[in-house]
C-alpha positions in Angstrom: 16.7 12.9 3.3 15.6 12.0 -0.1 12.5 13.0 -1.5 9.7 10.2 -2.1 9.0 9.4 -5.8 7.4 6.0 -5.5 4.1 5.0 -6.3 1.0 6.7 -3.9 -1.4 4.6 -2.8 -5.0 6.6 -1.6 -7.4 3.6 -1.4 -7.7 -0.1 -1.4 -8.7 -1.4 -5.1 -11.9 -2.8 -3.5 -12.8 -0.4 -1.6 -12.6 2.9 0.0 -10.7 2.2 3.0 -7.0 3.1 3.1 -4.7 0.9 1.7 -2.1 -1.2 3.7 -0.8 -3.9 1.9 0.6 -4.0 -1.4 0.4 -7.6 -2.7 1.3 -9.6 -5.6 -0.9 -12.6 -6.1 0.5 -16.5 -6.8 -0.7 -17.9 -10.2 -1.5 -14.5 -12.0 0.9 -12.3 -11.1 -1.5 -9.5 -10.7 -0.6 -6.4 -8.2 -3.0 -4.1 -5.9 -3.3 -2.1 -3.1 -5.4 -3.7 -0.3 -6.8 -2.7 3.0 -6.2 -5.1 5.7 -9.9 -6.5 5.9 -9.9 -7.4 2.2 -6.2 -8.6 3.0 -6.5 -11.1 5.8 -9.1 -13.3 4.3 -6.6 -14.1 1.2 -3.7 -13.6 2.3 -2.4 -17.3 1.8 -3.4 -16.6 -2.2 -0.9 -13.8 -2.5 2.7 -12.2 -1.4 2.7 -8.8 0.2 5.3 -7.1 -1.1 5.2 -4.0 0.5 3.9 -2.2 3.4 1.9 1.1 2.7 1.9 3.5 5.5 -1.0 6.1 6.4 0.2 8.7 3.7 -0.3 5.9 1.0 3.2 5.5 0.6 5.6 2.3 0.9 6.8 2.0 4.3 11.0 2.2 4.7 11.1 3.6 1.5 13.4 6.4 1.0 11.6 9.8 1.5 8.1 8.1 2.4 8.1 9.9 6.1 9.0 13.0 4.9 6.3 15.8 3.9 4.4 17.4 2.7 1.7 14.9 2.3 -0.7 15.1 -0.4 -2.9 11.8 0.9 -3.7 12.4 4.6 -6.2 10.0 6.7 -7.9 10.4 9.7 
């Protein structure tokens, strides 16, 4: 299996909790990482356009399952 190279995700921009969505917001075109309770009250305001597993890495993308993990949560 490939090795993962995307973009790592630790934390949500707004807080400390671990990120889940990555979204792009309508209007301004401006990108972050967001945990789901900072998520779910805007999410009509922007797109998600990717899905960011437990390790902080984009879900279904090539290599992202595989270790070793540098980000682990609890």
């Amino acid at each position: 299996m490939a090795k993962y190279t995307g973009p790592e995700f630790e934390h949500c921009n707004r807080c400390s909790e671990p990120a889940s969505e990555y979204v792009r917001f309508h209007g301004s075109g401006e990108e972050e990482a967001l945990c789901y309770s900072h998520w779910h009250p805007i999410r009509r305001t922007c797109k998600v356009i990717h899905w960011i597993n437990r390790y902080g890495r984009f879900m279904y993308a090539p290599g992202a399952t595989t270790g070793p993990f540098r980000i682990k949560h609890p």
